[in-house]
Residue frames relative to the residue before (quaternion, step in Angstrom):
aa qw qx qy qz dx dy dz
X 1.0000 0.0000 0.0000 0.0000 0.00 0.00 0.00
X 0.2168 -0.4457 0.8191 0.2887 3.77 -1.03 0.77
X 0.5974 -0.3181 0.7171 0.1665 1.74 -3.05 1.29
X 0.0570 0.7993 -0.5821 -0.1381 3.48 -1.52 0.57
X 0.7227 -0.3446 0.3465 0.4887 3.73 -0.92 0.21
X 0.4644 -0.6882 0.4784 0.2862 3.16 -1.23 -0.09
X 0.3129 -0.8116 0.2948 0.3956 3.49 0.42 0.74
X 0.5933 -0.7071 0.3845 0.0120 2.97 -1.38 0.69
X 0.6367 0.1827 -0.0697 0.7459 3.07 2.55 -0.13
X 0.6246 -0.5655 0.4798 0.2446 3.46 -1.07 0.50
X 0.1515 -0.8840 0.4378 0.0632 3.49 0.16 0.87
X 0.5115 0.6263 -0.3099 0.5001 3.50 -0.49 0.20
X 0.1865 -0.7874 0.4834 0.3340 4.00 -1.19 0.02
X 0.7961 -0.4863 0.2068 0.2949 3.30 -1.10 0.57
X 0.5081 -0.4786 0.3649 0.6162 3.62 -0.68 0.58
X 0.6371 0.6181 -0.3767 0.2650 3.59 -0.21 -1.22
X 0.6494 0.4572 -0.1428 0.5906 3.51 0.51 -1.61
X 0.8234 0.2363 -0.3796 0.3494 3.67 0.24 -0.61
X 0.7251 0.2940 -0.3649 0.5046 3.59 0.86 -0.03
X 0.5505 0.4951 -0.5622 0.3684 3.78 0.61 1.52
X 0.3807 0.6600 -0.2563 0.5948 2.89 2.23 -0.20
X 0.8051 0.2372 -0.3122 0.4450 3.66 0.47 -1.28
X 0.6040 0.6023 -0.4232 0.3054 3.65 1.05 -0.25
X 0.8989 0.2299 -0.0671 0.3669 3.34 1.71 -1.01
X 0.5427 0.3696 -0.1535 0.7384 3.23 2.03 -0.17
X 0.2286 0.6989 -0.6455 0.2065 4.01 0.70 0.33
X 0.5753 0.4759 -0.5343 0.3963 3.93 -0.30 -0.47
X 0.8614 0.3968 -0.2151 0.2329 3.50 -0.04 -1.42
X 0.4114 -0.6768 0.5170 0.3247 3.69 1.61 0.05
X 0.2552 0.7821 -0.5682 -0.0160 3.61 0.27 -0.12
X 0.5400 0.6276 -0.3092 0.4679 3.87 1.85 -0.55
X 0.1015 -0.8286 0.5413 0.1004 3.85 1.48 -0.49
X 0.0167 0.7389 -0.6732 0.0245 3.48 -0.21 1.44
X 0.4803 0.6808 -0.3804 0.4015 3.60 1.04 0.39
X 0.6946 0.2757 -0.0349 0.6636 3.30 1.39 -0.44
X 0.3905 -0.6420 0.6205 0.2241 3.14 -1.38 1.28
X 0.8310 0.0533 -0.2226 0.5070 3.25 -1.88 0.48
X 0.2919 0.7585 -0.5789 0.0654 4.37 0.50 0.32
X 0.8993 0.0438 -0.0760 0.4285 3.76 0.76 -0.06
X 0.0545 -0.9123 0.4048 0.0296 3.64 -1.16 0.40
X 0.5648 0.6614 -0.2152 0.4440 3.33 -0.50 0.58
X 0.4956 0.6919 -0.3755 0.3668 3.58 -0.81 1.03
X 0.2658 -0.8362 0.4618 0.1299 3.54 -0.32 0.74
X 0.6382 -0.5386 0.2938 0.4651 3.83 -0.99 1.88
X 0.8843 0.2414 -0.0575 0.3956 3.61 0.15 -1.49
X 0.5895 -0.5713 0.4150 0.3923 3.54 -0.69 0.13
X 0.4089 -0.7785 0.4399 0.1826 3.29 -0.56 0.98
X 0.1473 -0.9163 0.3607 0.0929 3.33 -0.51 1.28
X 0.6890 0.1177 -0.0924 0.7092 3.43 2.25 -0.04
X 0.7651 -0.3636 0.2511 0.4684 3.35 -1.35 0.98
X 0.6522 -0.4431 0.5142 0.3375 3.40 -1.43 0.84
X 0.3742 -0.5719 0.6473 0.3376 3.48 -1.92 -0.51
X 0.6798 0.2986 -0.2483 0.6222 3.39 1.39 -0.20
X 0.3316 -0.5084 0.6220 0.4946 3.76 -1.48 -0.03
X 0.5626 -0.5013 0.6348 0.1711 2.83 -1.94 0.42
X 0.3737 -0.6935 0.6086 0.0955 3.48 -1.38 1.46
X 0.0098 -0.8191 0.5646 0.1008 3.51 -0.78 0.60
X 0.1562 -0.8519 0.4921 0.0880 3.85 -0.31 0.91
X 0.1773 -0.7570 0.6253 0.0668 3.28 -0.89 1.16
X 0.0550 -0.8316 0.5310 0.1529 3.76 -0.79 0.59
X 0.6106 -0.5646 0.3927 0.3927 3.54 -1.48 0.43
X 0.9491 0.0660 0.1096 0.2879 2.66 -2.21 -0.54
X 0.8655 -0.0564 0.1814 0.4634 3.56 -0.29 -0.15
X 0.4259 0.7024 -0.4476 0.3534 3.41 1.48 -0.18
X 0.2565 -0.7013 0.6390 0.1843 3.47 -1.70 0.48
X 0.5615 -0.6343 0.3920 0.3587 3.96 -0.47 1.75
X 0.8249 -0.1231 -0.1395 0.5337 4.08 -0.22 -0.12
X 0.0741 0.8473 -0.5150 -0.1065 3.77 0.67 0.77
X 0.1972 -0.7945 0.5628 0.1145 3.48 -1.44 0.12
X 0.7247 -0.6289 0.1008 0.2629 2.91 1.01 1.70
X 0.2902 0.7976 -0.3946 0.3520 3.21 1.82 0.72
X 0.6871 0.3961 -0.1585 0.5882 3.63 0.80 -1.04
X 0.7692 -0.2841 0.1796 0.5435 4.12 1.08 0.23
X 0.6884 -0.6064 0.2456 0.3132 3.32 -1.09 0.63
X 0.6622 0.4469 -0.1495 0.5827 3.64 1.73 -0.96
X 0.4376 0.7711 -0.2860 0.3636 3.64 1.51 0.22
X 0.4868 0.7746 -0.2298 0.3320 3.15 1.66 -0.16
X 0.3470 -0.8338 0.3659 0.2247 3.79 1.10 -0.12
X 0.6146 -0.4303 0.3312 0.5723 3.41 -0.12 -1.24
X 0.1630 0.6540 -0.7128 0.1942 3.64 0.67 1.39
X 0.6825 0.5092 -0.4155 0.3198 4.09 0.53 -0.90
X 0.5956 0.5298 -0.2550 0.5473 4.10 1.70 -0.74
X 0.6028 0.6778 -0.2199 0.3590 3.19 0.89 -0.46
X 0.7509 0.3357 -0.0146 0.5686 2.95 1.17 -1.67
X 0.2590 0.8482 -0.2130 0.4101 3.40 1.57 0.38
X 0.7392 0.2701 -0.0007 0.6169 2.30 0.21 -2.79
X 0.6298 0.4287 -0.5460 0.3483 3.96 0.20 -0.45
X 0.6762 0.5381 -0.3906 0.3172 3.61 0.06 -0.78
X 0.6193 0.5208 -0.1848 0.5577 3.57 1.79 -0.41
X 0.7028 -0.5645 0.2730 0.3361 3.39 1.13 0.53
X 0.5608 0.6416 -0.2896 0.4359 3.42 1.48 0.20
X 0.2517 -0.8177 0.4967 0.1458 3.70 -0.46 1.07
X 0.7837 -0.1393 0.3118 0.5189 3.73 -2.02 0.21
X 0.8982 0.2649 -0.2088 0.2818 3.30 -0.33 -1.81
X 0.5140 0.5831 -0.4633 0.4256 3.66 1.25 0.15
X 0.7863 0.4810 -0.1263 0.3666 3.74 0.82 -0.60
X 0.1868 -0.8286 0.5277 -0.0045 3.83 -0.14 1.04
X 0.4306 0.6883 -0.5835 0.0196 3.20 -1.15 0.35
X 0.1023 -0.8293 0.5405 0.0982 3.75 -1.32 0.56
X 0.4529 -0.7143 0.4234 0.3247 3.71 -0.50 0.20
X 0.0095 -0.7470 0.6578 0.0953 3.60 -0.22 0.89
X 0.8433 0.3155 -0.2710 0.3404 3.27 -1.72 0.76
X 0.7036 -0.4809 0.3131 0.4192 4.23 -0.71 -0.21
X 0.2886 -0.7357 0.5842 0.1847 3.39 0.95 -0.31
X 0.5807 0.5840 -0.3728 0.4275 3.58 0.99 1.05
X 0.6001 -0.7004 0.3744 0.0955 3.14 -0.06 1.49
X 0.7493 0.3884 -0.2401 0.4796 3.42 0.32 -1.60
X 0.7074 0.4504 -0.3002 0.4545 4.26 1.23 -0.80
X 0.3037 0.8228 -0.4803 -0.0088 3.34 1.22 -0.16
X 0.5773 0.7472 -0.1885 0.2699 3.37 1.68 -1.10
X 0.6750 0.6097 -0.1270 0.3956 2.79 1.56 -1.16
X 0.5411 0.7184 -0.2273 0.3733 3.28 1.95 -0.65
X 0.0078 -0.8332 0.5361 0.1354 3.77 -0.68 0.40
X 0.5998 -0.3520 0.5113 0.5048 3.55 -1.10 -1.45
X 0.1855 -0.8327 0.5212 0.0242 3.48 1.37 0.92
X 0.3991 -0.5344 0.6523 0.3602 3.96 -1.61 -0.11
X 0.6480 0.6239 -0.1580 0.4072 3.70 1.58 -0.58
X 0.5524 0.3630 -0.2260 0.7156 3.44 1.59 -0.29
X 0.7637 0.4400 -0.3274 0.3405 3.51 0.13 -0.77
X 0.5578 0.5680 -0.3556 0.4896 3.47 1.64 -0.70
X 0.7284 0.5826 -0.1898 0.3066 2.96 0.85 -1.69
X 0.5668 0.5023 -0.3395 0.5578 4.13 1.46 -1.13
X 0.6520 0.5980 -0.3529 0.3047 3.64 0.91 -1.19
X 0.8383 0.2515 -0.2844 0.3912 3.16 0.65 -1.22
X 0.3161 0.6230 -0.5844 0.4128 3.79 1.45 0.19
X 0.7165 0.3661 -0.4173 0.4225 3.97 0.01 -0.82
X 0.7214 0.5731 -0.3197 0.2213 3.37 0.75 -0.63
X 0.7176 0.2560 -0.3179 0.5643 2.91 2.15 -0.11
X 0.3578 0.6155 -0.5385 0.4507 3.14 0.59 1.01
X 0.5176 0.5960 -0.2665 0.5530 3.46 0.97 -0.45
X 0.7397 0.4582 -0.1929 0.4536 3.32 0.45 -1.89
X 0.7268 0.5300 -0.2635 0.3485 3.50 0.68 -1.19
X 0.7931 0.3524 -0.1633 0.4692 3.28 0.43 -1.69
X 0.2324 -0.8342 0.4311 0.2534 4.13 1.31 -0.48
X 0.0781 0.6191 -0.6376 0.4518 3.28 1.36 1.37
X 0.6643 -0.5244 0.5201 -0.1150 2.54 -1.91 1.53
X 0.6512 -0.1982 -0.0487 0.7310 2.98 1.69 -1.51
X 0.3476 -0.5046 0.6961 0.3742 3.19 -1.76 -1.38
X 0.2953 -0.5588 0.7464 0.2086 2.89 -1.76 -0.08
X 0.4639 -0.7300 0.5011 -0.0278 3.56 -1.66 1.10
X 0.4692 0.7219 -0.5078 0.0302 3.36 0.01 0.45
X 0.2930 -0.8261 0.4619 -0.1356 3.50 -0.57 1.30
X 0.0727 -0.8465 0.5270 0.0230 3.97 -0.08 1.13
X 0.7750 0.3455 -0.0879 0.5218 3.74 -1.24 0.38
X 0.8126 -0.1422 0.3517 0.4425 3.28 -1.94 -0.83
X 0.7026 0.4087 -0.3876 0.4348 4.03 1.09 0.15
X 0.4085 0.5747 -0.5409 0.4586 3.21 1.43 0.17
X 0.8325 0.1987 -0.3338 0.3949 3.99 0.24 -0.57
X 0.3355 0.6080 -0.5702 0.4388 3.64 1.02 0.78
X 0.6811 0.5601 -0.2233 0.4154 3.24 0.47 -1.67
X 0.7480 0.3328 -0.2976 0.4912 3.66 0.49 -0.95
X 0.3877 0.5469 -0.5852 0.4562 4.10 1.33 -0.03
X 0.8985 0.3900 -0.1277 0.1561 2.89 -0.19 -1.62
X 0.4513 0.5648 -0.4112 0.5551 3.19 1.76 -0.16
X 0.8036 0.4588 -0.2319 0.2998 3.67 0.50 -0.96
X 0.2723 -0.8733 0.3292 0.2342 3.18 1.91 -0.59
X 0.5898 0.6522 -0.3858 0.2791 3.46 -0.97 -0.86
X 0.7759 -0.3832 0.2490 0.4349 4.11 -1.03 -0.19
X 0.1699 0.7158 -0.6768 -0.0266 3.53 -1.18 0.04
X 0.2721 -0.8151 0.5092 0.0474 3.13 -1.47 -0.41
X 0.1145 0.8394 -0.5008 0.1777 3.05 -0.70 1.66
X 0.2508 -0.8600 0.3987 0.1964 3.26 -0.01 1.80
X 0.3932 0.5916 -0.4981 0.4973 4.15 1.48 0.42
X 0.5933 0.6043 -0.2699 0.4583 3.61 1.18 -0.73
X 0.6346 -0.3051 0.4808 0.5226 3.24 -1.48 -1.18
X 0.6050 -0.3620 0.4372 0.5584 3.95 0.79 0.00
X 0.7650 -0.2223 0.1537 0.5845 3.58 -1.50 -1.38
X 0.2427 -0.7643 0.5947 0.0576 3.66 -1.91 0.16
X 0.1772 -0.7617 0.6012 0.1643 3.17 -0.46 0.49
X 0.2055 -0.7099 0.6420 0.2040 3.79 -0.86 1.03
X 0.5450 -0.5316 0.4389 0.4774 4.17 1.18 -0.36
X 0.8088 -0.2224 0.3225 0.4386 3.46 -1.95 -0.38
X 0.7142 -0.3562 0.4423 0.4091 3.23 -1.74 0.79
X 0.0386 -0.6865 0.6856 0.2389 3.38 -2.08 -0.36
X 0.0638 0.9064 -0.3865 0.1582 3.29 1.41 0.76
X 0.5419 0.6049 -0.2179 0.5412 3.04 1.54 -1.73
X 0.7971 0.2494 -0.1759 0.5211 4.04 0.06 -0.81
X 0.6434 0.4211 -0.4573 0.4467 3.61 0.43 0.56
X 0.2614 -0.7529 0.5840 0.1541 3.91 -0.16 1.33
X 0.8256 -0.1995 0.0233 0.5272 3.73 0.55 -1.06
X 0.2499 -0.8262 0.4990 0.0776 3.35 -1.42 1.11
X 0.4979 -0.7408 0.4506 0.0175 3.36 -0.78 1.33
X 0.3314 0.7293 -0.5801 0.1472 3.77 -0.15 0.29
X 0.3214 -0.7583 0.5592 -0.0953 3.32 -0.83 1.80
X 0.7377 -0.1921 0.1682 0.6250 4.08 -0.65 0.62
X 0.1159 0.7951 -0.5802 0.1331 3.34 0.26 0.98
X 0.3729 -0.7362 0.5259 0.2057 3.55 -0.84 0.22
X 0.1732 0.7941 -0.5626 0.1515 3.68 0.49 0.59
X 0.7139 0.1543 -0.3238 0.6014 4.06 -0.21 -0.03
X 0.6272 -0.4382 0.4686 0.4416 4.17 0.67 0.83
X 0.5788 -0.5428 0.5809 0.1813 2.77 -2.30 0.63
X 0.5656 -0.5948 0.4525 0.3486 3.74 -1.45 1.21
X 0.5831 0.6597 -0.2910 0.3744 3.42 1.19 -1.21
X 0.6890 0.5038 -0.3539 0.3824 3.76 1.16 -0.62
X 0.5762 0.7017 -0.3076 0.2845 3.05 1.47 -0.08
X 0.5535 0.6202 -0.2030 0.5175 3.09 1.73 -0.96
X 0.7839 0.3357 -0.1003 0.5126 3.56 0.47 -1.90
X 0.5199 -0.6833 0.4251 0.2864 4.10 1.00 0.38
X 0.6374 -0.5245 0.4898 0.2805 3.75 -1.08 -0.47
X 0.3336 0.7489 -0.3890 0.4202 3.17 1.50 0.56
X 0.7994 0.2750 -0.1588 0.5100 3.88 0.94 -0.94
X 0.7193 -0.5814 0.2364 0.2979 3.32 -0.83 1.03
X 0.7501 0.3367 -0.2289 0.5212 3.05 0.97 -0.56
X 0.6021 0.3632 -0.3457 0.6213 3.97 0.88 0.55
X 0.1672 0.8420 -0.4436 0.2574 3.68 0.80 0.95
X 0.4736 -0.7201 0.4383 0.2550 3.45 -0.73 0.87
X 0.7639 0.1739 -0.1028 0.6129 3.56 1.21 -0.78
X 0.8288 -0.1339 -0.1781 0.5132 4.04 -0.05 0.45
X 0.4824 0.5959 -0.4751 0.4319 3.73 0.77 1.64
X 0.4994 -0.5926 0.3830 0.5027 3.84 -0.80 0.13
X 0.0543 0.7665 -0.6391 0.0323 3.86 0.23 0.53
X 0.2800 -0.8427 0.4175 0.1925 3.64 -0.39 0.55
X 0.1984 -0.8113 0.4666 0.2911 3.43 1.96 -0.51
X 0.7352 -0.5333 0.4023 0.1155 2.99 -2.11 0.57
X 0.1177 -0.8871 0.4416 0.0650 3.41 0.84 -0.09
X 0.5531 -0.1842 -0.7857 0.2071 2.24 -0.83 2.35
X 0.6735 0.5990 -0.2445 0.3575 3.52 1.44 -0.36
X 0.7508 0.1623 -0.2523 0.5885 3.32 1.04 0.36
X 0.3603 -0.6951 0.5720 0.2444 4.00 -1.08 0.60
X 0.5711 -0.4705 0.4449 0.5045 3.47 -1.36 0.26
X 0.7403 -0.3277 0.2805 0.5156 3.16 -1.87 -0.22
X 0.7628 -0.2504 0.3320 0.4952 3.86 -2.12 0.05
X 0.7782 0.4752 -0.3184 0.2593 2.63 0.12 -2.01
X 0.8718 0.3396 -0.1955 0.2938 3.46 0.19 -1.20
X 0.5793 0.4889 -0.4697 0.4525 3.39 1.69 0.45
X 0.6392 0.4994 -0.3977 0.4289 3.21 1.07 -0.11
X 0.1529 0.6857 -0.5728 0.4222 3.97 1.55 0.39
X 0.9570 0.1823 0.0011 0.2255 2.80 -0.33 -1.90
X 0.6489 0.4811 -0.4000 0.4330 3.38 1.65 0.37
X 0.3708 0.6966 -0.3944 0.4709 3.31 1.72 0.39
X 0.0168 0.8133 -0.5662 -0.1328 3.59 0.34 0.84
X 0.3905 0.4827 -0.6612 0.4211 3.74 -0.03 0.82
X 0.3560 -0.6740 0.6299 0.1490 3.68 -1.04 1.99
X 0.5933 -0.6207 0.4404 0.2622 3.30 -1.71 0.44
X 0.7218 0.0453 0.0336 0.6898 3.53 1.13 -0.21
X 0.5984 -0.3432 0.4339 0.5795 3.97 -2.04 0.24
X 0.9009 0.0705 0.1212 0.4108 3.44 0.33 -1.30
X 0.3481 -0.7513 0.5606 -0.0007 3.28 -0.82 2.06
X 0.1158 -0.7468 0.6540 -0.0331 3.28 -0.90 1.32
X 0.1816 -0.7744 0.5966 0.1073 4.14 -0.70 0.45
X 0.0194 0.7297 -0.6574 -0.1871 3.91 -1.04 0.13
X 0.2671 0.5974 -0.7540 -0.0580 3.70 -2.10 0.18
X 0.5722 -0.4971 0.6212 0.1992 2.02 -2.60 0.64
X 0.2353 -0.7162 0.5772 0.3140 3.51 -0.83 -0.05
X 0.5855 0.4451 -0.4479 0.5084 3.32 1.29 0.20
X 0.4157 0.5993 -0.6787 0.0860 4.12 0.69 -0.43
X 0.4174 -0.5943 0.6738 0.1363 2.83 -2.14 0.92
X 0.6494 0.5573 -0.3555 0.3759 3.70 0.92 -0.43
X 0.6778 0.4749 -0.2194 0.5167 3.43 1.19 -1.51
X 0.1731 -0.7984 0.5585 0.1438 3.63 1.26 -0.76
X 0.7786 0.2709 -0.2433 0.5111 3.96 -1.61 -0.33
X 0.6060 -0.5715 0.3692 0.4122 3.45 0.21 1.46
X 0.5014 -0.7027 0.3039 0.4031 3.78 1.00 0.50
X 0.2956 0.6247 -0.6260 0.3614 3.36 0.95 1.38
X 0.2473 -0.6273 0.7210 -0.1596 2.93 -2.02 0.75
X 0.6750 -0.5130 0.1683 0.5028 3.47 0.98 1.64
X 0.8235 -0.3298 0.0725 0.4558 2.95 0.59 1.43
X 0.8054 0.2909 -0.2363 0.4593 3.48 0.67 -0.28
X 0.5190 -0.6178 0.4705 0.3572 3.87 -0.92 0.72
X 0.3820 -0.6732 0.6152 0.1499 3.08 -0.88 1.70
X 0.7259 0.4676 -0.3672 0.3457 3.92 0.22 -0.02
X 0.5677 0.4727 -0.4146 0.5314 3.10 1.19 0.57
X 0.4268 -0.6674 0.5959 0.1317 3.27 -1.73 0.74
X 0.6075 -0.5213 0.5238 0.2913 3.47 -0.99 0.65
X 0.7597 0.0612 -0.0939 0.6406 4.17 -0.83 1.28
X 0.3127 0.7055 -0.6109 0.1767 3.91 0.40 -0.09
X 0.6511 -0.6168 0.3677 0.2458 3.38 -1.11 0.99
X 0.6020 -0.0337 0.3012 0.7387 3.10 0.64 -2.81
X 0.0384 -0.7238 0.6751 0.1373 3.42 -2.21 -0.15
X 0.4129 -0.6261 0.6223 0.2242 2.94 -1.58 1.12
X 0.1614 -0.7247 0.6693 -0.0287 3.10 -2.07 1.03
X 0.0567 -0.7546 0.6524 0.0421 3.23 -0.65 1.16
X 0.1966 -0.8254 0.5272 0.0463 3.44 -0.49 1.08
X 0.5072 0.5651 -0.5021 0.4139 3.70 1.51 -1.02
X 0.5554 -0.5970 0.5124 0.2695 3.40 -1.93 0.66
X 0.7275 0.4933 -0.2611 0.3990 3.68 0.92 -0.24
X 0.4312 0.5085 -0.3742 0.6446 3.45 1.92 0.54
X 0.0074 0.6792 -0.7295 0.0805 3.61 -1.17 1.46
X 0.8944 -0.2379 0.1981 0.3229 2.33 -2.01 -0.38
X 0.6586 0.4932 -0.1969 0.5331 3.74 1.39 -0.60
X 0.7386 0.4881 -0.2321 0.4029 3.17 0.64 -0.71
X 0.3780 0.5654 -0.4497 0.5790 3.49 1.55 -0.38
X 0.6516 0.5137 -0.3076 0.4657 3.50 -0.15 -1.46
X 0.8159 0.4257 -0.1853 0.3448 4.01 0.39 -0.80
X 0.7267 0.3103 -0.1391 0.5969 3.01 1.38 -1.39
X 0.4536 0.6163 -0.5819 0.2754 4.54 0.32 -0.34
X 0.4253 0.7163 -0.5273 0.1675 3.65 0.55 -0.81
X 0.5864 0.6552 -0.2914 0.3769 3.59 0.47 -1.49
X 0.6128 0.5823 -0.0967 0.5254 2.94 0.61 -2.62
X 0.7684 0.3226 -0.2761 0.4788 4.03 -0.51 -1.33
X 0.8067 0.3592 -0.2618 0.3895 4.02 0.36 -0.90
X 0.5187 0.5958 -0.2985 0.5356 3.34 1.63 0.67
X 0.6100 0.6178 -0.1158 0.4825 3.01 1.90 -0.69
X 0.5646 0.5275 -0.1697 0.6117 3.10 1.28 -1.67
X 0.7030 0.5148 -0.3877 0.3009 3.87 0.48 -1.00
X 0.6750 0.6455 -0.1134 0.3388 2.98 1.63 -1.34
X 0.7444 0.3711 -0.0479 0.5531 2.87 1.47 -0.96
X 0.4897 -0.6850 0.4447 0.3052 3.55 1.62 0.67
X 0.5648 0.5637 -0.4770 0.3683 3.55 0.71 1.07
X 0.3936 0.7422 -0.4297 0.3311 3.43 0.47 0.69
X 0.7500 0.2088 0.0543 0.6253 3.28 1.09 -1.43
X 0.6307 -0.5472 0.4669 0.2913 3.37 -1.11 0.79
């Protein structure tokens, strides 16, 4: 176990949030008593009209744990460092969402994909976040391998995973209820790294993995050409982040030539350029950057 700080916010979601969750989303665990620090966020009383603020929803990567505290490793920490940010900026519990998808185990990270199981599962977390707080919208911000969950599930419609049920249907866009969308060291044109280790490991898949394909004779994986031929956008307004130092995405985060952290139509992008900002630290330090954004773009307040 790292030694960690004391935290600085009450982790975990509110009584309220967790029994509207257990009354209406109970299958999906979305509270993860399996996991320490696995979720946050929720408001004392039941909300009975739109928020005064929009509500942030965080999606985390690969192995990540939603408000970790550095129990499961030292970079394990999700979006406790955004988090505490947005509170110190006047945002409360019930403005802020988050859930752990997947094991929060590092060592399987490989094994992860664009599951029909994560993608249901992130989908129907926005869906009660929506339901709960009766915000109109949200706001998106999403790190890693949840930047291309987040844009599934924002875009909806069929895929297909034969580890799954075969094809799925996640339903209609939510484009309409997303005001601004976040996507941090995403992996959109696939990971350089799949190039080396082939299409053999779940997560460098040809059809719902970051396969990066062969250009001109082979496309990335399904999943992620069909990202970008899904013209339903991921939000009003598409925001991207990199590091030019990330150590995870590696190749100066190109992807045959083009920056794999960027999203097709993207709006604006953050650039961290200092060498001592990676692939984690983006994820830790954008707050500033993103709540400057949100200000700009009249997305803070209802």
């Amino acid at each position: 176990m790292n030694q960690t700080s004391q935290p600085k916010f009450q982790r975990g979601f509110s009584k309220d949030f967790k029994a509207f969750l257990d009354q209406n989303y109970r299958l999906w665990g979305f509270h993860r008593p399996d996991i320490l620090s696995g979720c946050y966020g929720g408001a004392d009383t039941r909300p009975t009209q739109k928020p005064s603020k929009i509500p942030i929803i965080f999606i985390h990567g690969n192995s990540d744990v939603a408000v970790g505290d550095g129990s499961y490793g030292i970079y394990i920490t999700g979006f406790s460092s955004q988090i505490e940010y947005f509170l110190s900026q006047g945002y409360e519990k019930q403005d802020l969402y988050a859930t752990t998808w997947g094991d929060a185990d590092p060592t399987t990270a490989s094994l992860n994909y664009h599951s029909e199981n994560y993608l249901k599962y992130n989908r129907a977390f926005v869906e009660a976040v929506l339901e709960y707080t009766k915000s109109p919208y949200v706001n998106i911000i999403s790190h890693s391998m949840g930047v291309t969950l987040a844009r599934k599930i924002i875009k909806g419609g069929t895929g297909h995973d034969e580890l799954g049920s075969g094809r799925y249907d996640l339903g209609d866009p939510l484009t309409s209820k997303v005001k601004i969308f976040v996507g941090l060291a995403g992996g959109n044109q696939g990971l350089s790294s799949c190039y080396t280790s082939g299409s053999t490991l779940p997560t460098c898949g040809m059809t719902n993995g970051f396969y990066p394909g062969q250009p001109p004779f082979v496309g990335r994986s399904t999943f992620l050409e069909e990202l970008d031929s899904n013209p339903a956008k991921e939000g009003k307004y598409v925001v991207t982040g990199r590091a030019n130092y990330d150590e995870i995405i590696g190749g100066n985060n190109l992807v045959w030539g083009k920056y794999t952290t960027r999203i097709k139509n993207e709006n604006e992008e953050i650039v961290f350029s200092n060498s001592n900002i990676g692939h984690f630290g983006l994820r830790d330090e954008a707050g500033p950057q993103i709540y400057q954004i949100f200000k700009k773009q009249g997305a803070i307040n209802q």
